[in-house]
Backbone as ProteinMPNN parsed JSONL, in Angstrom:
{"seq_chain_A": "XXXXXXXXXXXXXXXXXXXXXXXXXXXXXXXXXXXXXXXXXXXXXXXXXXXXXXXXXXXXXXXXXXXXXXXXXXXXXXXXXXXXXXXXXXXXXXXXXXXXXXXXXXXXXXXXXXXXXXXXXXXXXXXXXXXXXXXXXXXXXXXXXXXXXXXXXXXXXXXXXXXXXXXXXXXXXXXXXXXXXXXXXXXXX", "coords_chain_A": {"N_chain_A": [[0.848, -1.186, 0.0], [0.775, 2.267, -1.141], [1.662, 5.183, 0.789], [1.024, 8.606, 1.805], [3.129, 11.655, 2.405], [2.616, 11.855, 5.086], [2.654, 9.392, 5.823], [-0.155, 8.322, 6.095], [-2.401, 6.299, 3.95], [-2.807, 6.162, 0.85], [-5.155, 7.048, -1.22], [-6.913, 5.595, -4.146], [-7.995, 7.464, -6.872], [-10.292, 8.274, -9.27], [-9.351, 8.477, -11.688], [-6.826, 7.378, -11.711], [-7.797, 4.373, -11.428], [-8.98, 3.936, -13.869], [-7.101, 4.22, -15.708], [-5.295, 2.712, -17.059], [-6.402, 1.471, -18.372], [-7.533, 3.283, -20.932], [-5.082, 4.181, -21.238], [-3.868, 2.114, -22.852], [-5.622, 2.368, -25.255], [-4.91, 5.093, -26.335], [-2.354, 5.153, -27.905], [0.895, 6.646, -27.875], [-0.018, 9.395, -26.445], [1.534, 11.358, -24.037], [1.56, 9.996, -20.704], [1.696, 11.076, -18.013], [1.016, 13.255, -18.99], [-1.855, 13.254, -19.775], [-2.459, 11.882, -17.706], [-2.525, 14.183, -15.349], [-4.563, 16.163, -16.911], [-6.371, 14.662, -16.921], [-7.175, 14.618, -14.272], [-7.105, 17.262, -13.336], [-9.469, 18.406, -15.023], [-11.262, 16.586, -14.008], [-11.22, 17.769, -11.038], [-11.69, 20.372, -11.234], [-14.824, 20.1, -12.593], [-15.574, 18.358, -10.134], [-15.306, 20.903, -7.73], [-17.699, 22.621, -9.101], [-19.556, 21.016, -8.368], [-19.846, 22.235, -5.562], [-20.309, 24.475, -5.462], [-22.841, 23.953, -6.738], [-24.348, 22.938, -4.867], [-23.793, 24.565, -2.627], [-25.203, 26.87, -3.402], [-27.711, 25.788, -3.973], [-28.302, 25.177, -1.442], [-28.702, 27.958, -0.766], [-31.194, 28.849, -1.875], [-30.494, 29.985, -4.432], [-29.071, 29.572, -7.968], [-26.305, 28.475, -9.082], [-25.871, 30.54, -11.239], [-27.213, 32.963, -10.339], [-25.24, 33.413, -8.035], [-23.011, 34.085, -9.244], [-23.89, 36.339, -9.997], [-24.034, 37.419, -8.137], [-21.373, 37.668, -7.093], [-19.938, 39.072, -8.863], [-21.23, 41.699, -8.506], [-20.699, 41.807, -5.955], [-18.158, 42.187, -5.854], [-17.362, 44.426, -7.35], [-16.987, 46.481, -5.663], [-18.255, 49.269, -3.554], [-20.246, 51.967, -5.141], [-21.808, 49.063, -5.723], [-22.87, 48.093, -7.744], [-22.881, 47.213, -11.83], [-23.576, 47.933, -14.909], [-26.406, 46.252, -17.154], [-25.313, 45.019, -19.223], [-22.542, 45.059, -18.45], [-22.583, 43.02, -16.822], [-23.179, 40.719, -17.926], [-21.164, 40.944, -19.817], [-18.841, 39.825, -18.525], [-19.905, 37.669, -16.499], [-20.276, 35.99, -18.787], [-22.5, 35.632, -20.461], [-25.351, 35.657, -22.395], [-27.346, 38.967, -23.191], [-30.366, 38.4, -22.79], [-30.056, 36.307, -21.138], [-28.755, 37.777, -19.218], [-30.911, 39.337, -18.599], [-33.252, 37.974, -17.55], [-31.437, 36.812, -15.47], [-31.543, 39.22, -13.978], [-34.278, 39.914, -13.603], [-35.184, 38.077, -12.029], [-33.765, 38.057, -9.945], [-34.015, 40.455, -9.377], [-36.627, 40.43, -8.342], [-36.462, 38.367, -5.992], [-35.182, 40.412, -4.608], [-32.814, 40.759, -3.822], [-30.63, 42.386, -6.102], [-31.65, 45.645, -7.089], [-32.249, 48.279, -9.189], [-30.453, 50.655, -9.833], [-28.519, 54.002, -9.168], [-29.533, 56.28, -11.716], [-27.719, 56.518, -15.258], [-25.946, 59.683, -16.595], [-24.903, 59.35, -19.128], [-26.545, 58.554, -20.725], [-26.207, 55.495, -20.898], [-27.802, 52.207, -19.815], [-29.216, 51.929, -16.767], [-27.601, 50.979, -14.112], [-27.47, 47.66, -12.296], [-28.053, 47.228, -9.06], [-26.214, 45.761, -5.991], [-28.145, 44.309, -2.901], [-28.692, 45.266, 0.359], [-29.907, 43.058, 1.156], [-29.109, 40.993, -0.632], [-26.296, 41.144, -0.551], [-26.231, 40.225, 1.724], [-27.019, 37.32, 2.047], [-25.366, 36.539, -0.408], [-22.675, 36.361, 1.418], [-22.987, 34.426, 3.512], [-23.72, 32.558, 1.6], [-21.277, 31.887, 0.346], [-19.863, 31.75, 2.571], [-20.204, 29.274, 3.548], [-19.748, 27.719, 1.505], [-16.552, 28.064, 1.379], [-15.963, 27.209, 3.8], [-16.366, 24.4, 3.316], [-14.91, 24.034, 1.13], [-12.284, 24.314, 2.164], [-12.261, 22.266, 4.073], [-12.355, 19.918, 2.471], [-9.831, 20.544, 1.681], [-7.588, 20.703, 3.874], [-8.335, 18.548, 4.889], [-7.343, 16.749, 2.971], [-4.245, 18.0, 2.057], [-1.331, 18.973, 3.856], [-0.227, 22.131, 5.266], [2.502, 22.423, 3.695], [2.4, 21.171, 1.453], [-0.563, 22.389, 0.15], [0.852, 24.617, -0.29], [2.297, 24.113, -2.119], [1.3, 23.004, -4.047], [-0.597, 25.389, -5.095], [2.189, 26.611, -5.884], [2.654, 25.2, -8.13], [0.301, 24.975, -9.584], [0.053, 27.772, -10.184], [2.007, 27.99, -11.887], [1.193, 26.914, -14.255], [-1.144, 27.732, -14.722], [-0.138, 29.737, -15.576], [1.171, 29.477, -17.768], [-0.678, 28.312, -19.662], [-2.335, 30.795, -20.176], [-0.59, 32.288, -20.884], [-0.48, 31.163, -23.49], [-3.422, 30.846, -24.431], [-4.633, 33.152, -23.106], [-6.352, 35.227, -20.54], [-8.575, 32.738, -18.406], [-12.154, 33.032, -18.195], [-13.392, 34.697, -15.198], [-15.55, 33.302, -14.333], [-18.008, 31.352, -15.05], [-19.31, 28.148, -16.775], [-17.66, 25.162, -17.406], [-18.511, 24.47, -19.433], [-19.55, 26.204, -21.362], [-17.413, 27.672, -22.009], [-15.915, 26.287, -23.068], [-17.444, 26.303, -25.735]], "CA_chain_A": [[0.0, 0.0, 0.0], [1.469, 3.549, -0.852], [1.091, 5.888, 2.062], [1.733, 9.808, 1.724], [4.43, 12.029, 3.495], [2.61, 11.866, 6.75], [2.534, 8.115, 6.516], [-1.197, 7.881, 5.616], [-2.326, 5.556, 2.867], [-3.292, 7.033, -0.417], [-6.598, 5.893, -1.916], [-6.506, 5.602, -5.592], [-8.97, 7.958, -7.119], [-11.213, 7.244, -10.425], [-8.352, 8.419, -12.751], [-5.628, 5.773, -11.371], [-8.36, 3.394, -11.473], [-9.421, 4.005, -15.538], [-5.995, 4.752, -17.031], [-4.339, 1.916, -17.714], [-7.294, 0.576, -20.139], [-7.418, 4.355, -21.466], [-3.661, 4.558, -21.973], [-4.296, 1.17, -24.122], [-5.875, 2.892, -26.543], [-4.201, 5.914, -26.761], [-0.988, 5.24, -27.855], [1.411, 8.429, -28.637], [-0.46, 10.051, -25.701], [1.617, 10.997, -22.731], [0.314, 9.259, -19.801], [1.492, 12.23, -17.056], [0.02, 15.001, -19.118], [-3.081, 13.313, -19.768], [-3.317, 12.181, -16.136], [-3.433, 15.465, -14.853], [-5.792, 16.871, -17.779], [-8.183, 14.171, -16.411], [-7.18, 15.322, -12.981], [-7.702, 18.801, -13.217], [-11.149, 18.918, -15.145], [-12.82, 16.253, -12.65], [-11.478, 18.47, -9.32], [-12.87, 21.71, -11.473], [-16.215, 19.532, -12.273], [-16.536, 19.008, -8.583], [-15.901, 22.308, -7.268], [-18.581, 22.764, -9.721], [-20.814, 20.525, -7.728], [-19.151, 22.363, -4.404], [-20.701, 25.685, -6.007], [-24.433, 23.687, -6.73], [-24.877, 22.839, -3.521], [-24.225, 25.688, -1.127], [-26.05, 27.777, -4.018], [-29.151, 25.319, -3.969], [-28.831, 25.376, 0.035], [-29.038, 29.013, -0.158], [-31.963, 28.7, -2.96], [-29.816, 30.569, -5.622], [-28.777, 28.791, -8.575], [-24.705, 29.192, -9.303], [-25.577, 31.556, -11.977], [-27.321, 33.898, -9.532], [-24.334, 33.352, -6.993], [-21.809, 34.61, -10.097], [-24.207, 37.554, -10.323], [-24.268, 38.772, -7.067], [-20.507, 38.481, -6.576], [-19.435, 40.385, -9.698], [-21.448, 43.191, -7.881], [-20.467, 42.293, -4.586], [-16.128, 42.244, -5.581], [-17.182, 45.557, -7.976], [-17.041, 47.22, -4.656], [-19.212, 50.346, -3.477], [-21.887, 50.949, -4.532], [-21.532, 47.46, -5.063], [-23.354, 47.946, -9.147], [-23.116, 47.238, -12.946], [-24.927, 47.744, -15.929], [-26.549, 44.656, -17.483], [-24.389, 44.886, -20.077], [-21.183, 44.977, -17.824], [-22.731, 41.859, -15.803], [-23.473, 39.719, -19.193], [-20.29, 40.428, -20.568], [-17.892, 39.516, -16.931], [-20.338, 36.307, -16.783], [-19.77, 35.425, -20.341], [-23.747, 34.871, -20.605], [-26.117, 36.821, -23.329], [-27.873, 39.921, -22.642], [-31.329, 37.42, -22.682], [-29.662, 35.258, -20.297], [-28.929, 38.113, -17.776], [-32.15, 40.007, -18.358], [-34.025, 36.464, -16.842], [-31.158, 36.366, -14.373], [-31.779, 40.228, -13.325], [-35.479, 39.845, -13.197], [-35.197, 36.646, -11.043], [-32.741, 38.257, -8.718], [-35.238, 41.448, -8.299], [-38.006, 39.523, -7.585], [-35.801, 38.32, -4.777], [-35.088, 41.245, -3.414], [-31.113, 40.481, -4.033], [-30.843, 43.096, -6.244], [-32.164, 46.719, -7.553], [-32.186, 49.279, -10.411], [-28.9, 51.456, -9.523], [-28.383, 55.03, -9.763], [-29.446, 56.136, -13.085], [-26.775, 57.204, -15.39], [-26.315, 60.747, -16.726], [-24.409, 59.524, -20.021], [-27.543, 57.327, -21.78], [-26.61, 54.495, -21.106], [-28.373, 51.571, -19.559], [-29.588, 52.375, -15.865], [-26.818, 50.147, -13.71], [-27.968, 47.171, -10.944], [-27.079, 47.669, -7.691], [-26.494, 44.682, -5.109], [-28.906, 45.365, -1.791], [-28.57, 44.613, 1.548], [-30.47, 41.243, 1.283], [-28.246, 40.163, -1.607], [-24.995, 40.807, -0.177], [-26.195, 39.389, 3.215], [-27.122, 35.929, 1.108], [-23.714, 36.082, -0.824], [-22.31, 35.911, 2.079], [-23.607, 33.195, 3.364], [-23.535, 31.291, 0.618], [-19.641, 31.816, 0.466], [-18.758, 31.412, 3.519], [-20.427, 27.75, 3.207], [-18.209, 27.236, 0.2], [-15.231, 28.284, 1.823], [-15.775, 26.163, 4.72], [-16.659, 23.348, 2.74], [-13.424, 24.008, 0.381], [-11.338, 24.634, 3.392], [-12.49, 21.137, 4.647], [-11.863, 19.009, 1.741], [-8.674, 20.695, 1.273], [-6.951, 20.609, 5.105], [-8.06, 16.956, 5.312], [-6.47, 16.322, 2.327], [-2.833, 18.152, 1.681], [-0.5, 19.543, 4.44], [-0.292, 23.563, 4.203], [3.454, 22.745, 3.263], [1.563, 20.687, 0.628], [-1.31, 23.048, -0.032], [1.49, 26.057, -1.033], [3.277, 23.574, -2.888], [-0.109, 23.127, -5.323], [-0.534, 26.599, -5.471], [2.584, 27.454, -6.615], [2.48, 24.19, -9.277], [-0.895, 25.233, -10.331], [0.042, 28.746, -10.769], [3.084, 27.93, -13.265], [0.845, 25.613, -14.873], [-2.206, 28.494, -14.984], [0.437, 31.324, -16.216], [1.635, 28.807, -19.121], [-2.194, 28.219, -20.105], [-3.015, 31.963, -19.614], [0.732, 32.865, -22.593], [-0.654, 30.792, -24.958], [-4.635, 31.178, -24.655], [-5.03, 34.569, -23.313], [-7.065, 34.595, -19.307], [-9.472, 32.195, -18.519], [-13.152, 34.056, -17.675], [-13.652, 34.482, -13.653], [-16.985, 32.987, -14.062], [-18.894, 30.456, -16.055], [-19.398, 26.881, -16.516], [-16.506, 24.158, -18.148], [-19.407, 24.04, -20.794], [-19.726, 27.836, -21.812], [-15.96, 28.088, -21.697], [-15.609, 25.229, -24.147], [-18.046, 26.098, -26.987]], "C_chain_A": [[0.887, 1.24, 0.0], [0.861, 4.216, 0.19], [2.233, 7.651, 1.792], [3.22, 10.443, 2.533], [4.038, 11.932, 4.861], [2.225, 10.094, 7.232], [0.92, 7.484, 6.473], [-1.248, 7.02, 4.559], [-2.927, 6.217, 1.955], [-4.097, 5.844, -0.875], [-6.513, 6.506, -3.496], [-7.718, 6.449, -5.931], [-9.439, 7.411, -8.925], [-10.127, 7.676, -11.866], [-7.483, 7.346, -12.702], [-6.881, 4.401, -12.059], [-8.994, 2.78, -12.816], [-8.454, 4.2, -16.073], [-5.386, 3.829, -17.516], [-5.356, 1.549, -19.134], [-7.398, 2.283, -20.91], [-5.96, 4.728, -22.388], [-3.685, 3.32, -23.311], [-4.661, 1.707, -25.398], [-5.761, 4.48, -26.973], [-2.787, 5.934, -26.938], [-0.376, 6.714, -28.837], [1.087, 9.384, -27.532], [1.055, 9.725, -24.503], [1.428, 10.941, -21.393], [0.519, 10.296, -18.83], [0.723, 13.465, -17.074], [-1.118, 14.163, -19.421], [-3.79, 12.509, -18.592], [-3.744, 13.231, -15.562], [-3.993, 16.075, -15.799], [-6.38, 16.489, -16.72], [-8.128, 14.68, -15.049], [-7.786, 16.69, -12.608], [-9.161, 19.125, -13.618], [-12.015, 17.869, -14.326], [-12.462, 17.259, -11.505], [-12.459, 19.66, -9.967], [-14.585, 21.287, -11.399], [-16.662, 19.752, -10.905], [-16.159, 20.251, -8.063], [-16.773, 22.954, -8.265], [-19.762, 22.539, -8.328], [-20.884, 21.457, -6.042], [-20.401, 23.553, -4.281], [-22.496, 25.228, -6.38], [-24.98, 23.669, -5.599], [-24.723, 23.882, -2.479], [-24.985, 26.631, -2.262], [-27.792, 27.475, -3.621], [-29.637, 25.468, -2.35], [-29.29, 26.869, 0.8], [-30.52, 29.422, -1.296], [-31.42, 29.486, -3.953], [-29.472, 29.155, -6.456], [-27.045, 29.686, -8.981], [-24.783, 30.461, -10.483], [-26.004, 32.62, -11.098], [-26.265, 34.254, -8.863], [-23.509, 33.855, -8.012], [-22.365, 36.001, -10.307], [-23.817, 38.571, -9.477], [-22.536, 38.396, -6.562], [-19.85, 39.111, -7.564], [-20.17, 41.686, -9.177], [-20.622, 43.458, -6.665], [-18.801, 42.504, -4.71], [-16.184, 43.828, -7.0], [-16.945, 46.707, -6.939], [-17.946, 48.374, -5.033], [-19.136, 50.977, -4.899], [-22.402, 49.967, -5.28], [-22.775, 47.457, -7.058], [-22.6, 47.793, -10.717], [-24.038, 47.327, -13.663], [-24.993, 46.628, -16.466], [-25.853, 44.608, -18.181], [-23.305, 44.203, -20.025], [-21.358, 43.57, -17.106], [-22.636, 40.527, -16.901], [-21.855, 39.9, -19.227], [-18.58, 39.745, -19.472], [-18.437, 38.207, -16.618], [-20.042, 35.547, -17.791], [-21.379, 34.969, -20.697], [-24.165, 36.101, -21.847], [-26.663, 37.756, -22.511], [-29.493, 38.988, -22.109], [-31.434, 36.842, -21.462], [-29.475, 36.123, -19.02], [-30.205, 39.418, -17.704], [-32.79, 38.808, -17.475], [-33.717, 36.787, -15.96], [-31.85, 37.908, -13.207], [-33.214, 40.245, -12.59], [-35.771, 38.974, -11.796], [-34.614, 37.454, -9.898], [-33.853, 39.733, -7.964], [-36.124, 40.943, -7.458], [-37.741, 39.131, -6.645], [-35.647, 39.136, -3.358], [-33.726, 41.326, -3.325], [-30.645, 41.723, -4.693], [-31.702, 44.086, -6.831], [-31.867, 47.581, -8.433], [-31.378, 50.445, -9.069], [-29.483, 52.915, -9.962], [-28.647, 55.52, -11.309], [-28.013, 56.986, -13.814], [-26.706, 58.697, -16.374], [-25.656, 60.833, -18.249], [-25.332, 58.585, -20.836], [-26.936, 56.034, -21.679], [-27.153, 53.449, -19.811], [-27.875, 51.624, -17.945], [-28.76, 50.914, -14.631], [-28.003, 48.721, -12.312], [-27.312, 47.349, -9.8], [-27.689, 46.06, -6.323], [-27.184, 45.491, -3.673], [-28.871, 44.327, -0.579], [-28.317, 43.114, 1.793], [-29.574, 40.063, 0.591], [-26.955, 39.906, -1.343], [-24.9, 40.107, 1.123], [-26.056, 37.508, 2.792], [-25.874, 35.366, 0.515], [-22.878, 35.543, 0.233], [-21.944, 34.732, 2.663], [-23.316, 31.937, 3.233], [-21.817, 30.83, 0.511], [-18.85, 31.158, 1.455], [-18.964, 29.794, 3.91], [-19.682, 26.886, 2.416], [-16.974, 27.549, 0.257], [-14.878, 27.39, 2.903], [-15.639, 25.015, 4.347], [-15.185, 22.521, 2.039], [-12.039, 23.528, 1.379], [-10.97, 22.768, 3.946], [-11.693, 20.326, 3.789], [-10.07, 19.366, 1.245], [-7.626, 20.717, 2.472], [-7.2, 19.189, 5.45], [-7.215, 16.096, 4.133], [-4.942, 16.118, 2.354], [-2.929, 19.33, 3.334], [-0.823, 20.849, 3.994], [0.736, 23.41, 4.138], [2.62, 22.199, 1.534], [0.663, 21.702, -0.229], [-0.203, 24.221, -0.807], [1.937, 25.314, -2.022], [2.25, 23.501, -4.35], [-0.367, 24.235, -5.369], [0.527, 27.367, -6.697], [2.874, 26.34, -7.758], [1.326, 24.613, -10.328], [-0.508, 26.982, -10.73], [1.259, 29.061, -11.569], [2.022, 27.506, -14.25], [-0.524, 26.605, -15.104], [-1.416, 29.635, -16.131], [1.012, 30.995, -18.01], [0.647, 28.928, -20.138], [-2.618, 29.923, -20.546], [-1.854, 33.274, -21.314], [0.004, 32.297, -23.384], [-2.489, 31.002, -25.427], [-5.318, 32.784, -23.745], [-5.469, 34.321, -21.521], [-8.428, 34.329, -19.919], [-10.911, 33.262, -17.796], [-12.973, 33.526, -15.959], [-14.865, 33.33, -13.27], [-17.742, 31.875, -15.264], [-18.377, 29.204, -16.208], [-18.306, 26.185, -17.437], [-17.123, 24.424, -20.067], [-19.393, 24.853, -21.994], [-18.544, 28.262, -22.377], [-15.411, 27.393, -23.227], [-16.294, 25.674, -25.23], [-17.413, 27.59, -27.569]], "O_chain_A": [[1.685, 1.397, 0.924], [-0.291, 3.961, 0.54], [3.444, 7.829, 1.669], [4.106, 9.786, 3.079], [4.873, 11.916, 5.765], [1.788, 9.63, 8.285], [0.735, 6.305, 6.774], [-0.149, 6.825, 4.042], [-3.75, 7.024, 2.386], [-3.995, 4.619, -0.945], [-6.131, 7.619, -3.855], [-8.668, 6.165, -5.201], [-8.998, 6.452, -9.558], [-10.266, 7.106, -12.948], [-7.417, 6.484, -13.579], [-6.657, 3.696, -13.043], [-9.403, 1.628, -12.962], [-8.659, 4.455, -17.259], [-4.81, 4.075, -18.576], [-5.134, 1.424, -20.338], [-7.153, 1.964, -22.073], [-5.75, 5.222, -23.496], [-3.543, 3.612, -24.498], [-4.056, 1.498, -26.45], [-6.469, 4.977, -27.849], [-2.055, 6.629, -26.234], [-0.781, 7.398, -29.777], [1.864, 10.338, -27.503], [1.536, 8.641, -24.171], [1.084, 11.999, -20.867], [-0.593, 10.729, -18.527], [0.178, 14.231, -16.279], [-1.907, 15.016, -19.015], [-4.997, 12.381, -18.388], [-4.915, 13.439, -15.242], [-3.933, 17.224, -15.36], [-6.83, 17.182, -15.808], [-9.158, 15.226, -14.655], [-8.671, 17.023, -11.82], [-9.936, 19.817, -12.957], [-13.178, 18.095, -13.993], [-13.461, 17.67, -10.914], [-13.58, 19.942, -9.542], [-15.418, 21.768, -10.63], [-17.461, 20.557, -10.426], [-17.218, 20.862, -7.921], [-16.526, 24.16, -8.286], [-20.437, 23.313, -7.649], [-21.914, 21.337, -5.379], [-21.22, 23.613, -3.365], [-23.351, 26.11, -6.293], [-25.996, 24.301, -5.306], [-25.521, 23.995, -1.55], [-25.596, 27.45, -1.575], [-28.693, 28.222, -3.238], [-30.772, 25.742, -1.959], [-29.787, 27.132, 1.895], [-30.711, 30.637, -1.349], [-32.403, 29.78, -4.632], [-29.523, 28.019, -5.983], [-26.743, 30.873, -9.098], [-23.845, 31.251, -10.596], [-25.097, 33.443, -10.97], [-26.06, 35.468, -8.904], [-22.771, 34.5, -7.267], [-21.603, 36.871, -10.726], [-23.476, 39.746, -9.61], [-22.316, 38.913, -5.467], [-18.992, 39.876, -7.123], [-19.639, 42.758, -9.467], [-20.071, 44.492, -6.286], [-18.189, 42.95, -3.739], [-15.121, 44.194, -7.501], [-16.717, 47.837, -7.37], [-18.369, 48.616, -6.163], [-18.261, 50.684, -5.713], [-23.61, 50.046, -5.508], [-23.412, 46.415, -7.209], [-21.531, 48.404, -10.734], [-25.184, 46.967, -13.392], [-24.024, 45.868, -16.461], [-25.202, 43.636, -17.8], [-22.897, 43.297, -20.751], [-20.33, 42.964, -16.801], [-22.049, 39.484, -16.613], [-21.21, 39.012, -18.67], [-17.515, 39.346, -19.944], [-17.552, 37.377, -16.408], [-19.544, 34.432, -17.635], [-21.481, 33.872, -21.247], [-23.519, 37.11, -22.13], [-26.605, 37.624, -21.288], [-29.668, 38.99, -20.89], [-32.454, 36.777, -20.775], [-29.812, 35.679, -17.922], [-30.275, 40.257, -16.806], [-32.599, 39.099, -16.294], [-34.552, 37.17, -15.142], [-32.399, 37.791, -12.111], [-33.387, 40.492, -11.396], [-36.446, 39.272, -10.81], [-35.219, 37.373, -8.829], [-34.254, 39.977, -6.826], [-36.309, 41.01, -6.243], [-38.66, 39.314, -5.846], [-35.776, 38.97, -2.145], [-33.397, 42.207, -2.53], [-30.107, 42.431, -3.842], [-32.74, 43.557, -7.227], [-30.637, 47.638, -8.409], [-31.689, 50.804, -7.933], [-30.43, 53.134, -10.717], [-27.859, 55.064, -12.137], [-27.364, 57.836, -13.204], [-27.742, 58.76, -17.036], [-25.673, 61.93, -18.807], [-24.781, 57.832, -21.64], [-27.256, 55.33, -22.636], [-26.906, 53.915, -18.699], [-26.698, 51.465, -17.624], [-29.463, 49.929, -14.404], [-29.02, 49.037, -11.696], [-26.114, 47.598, -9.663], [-28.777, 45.599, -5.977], [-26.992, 46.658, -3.331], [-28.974, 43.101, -0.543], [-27.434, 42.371, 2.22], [-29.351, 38.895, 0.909], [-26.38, 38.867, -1.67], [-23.903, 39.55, 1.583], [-25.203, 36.712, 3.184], [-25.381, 34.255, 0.713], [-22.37, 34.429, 0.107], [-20.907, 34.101, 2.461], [-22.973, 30.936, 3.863], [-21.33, 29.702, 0.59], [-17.841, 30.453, 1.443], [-18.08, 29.144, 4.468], [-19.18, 25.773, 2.573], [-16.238, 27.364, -0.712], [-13.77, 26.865, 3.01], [-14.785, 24.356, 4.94], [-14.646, 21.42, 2.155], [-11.163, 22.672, 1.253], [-9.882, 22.221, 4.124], [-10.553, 19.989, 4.109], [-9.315, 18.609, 0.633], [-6.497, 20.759, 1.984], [-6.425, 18.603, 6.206], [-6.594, 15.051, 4.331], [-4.323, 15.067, 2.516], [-3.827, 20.041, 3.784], [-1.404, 21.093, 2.937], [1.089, 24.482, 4.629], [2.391, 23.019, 0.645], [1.092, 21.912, -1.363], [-0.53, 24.643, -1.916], [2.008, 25.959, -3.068], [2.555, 23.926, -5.464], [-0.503, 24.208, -6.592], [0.297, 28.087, -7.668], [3.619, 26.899, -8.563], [1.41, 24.593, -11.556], [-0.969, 27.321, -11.819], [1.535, 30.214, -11.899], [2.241, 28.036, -15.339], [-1.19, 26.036, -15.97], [-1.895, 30.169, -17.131], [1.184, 31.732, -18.981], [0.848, 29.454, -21.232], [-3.409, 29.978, -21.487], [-2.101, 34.197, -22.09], [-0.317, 33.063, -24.293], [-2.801, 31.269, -26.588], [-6.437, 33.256, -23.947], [-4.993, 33.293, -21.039], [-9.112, 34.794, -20.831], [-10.65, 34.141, -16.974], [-12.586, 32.431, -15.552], [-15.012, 32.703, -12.221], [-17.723, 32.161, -16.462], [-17.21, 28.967, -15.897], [-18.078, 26.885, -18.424], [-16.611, 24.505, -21.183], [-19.284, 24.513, -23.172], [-18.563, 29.174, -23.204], [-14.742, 27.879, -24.139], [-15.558, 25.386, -26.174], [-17.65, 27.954, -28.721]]}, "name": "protein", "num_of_chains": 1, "seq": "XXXXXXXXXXXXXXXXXXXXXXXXXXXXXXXXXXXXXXXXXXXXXXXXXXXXXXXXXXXXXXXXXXXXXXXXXXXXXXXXXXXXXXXXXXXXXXXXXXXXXXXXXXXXXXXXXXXXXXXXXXXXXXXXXXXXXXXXXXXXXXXXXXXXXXXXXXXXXXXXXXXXXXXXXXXXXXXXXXXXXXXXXXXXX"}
C-alpha cells in the first residue's frame, strides 16, 4: 500500500483506477500530461458541484451566486450595468435580463443610480443580496477549506498553489485569461 508524506495511505482515485485501459488505446499520448488533464477537469467539475450545492442550500442557482458576486467584488456601490454583468459572466444579454429579473423579484438586487451619459440604468447589489452572498460563500469556503486541510498539508497546499500557478500562467501565454466565471461548458463552446 502507498502511504503519503505523513505516513497515511493514499486511496486511488477514479483516474488511477481508468488509465491503464485508457492509456491502451491511446498510444502516442503521454500518460502524465493526460493524467493530470483528467485530474484537473474532474477536481474543477466538482468544485462545480461544491458551487451547486451551497447555491441550492441558499436557494440561488450558481448563476445567480456569479451575479451577485461580480457586484459584490465591484465594490461600493456594489453595481453594474446589465451589459457589464453579461459580458464579466460570459452569458447573453437574454440570459442576464431572466437572471436580473429573477434576482429582483428576490429582493437580491435593484435598479442602480441612473446614469447621466444614456446608457443603460446600472444594478445595484442590496442589503439582502450581499447578506445571502455571504452566506452562501462562507459555506463554500468552509466546505473548500475542509476538503482541502483533510487532504494536503499547508506545506503541501502552497506547494499546489505554486504548481498550479506555473501551470495556470503557461495556459493563460498561450490562450489569453481564462473568464472568472462560467461553466466548463460555456468556456468550451
Amino acid at each position: 500500500m502507498t502511504t503519503d508524506q505523513r505516513g497515511e495511505p493514499v486511496r486511488r482515485d477514479s483516474v488511477s483506477e481508468e488509465f491503464a485501459a485508457w492509456m491502451d488505446q491511446m498510444p502516442g499520448v503521454d500518460p502524465q500530461i493526460e493524467a493530470a488533464r483528467q485530474r484537473i477537469r474532474r477536481i474543477a467539475r466538482l468544485f462545480g458541484r461544491v458551487l451547486t450545492h451551497a447555491a441550492a442550500r441558499h436557494e440561488m442557482t450558481v448563476g445567480d451566486w456569479e451575479s451577485l458576486s461580480v457586484l459584490q467584488r465591484s465594490g461600493p456601490p456594489y453595481e453594474c450595468s446589465p451589459k457589464e454583468l453579461a459580458e464579466r459572466l460570459g452569458v447573453t444579454s437574454g440570459t442576464m435580463s431572466v437572471r436580473i429579473e429573477r434576482l429582483t423579484r428576490a429582493g437580491l438586487v435593484e435598479p442602480g443610480t441612473a446614469r447621466t451619459d444614456g446608457r443603460s440604468r446600472p444594478i445595484r447589489l442590496t442589503s439582502q443580496g450581499s447578506e445571502l452572498w455571504r452566506a452562501a460563500t462562507e459555506q463554500r469556503t468552509t466546505y473548500e477549506h475542509h476538503l482541502l486541510a483533510d487532504t494536503l498539508s499547508a506545506d503541501e497546499l502552497q506547494q499546489l498553489n505554486v504548481l498550479l500557478g506555473k501551470l495556470l500562467t503557461r495556459f493563460e501565454e498561450e490562450f489569453g485569461s481564462a473568464p472568472t466565471h462560467g461553466s466548463l461548458r460555456r468556456e468550451a463552446e
